[in-house]
N, C-alpha and C positions, 0 to 999 in steps of 0.2 A: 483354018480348019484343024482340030482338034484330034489328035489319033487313038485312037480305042485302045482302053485298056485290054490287055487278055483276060477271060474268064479264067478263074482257075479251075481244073478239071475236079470233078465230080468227086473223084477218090481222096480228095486232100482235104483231110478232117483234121487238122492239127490239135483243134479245143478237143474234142470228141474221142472219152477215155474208152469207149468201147470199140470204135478204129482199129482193127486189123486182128480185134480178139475173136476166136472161136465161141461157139456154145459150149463146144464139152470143156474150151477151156474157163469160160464162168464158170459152171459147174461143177469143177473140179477146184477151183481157188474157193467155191461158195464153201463146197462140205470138206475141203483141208480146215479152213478158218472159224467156222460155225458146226461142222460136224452134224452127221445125216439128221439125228434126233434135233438138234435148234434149227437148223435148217426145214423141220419137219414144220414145225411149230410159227418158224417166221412165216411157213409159204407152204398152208397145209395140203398138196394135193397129194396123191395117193403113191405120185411115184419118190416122194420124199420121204412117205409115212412104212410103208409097208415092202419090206425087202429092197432098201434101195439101193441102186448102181448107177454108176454113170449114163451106160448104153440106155436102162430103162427110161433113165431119164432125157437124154438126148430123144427116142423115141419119141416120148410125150408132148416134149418141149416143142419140136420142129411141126408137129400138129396143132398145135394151141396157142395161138398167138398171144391172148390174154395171160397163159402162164408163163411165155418168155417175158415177155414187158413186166412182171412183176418178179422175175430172176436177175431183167438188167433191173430194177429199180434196186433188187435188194443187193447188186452185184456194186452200181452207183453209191451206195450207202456204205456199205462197207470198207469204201477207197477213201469217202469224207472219212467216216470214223478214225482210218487207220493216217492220216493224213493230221488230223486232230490231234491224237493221238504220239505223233511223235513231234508235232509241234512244242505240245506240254511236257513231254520227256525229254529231249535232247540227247 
């Protein structure tokens, strides 16, 4: 008889670049690197476009699940790019 692997427990995302990061801190690496106005433009919702803040945006964010998935997609995007990016630079 054969003895059972252990599960690994639930929290052990090794692959998984979003693992142990905050919302405000996406948010805050998104509009450091792309700045509120591209930021606006990549992910038009109204807390990018008009008077934006971190807080207003965490507010939104943690209500709307559709514009967090498309914060992590663009927050995903960003890490390839920068990843690319000094691939070609060294």
């Amino acid at each position: 008889m054969q003895a059972m692997q252990p599960i690994p427990a639930p929290s052990e995302q090794p692959r998984n670049p979003l693992h142990g990061l905050t919302l405000e801190a996406l948010v805050t690496q998104l509009a450091d690197h792309y700045g509120w106005a591209d930021l606006g433009s990549r992910i038009p919702i109204r807390c990018f476009t008009h008077e934006p803040s971190v807080g207003s945006s965490l507010k939104f964010l943690r209500k709307t699940p559709w514009a967090r998935e498309k914060v992590e997609s663009l927050y995903l995007f960003m890490l390839r790019e920068q990843k690319r990016h000094a691939a070609y630079n060294p």
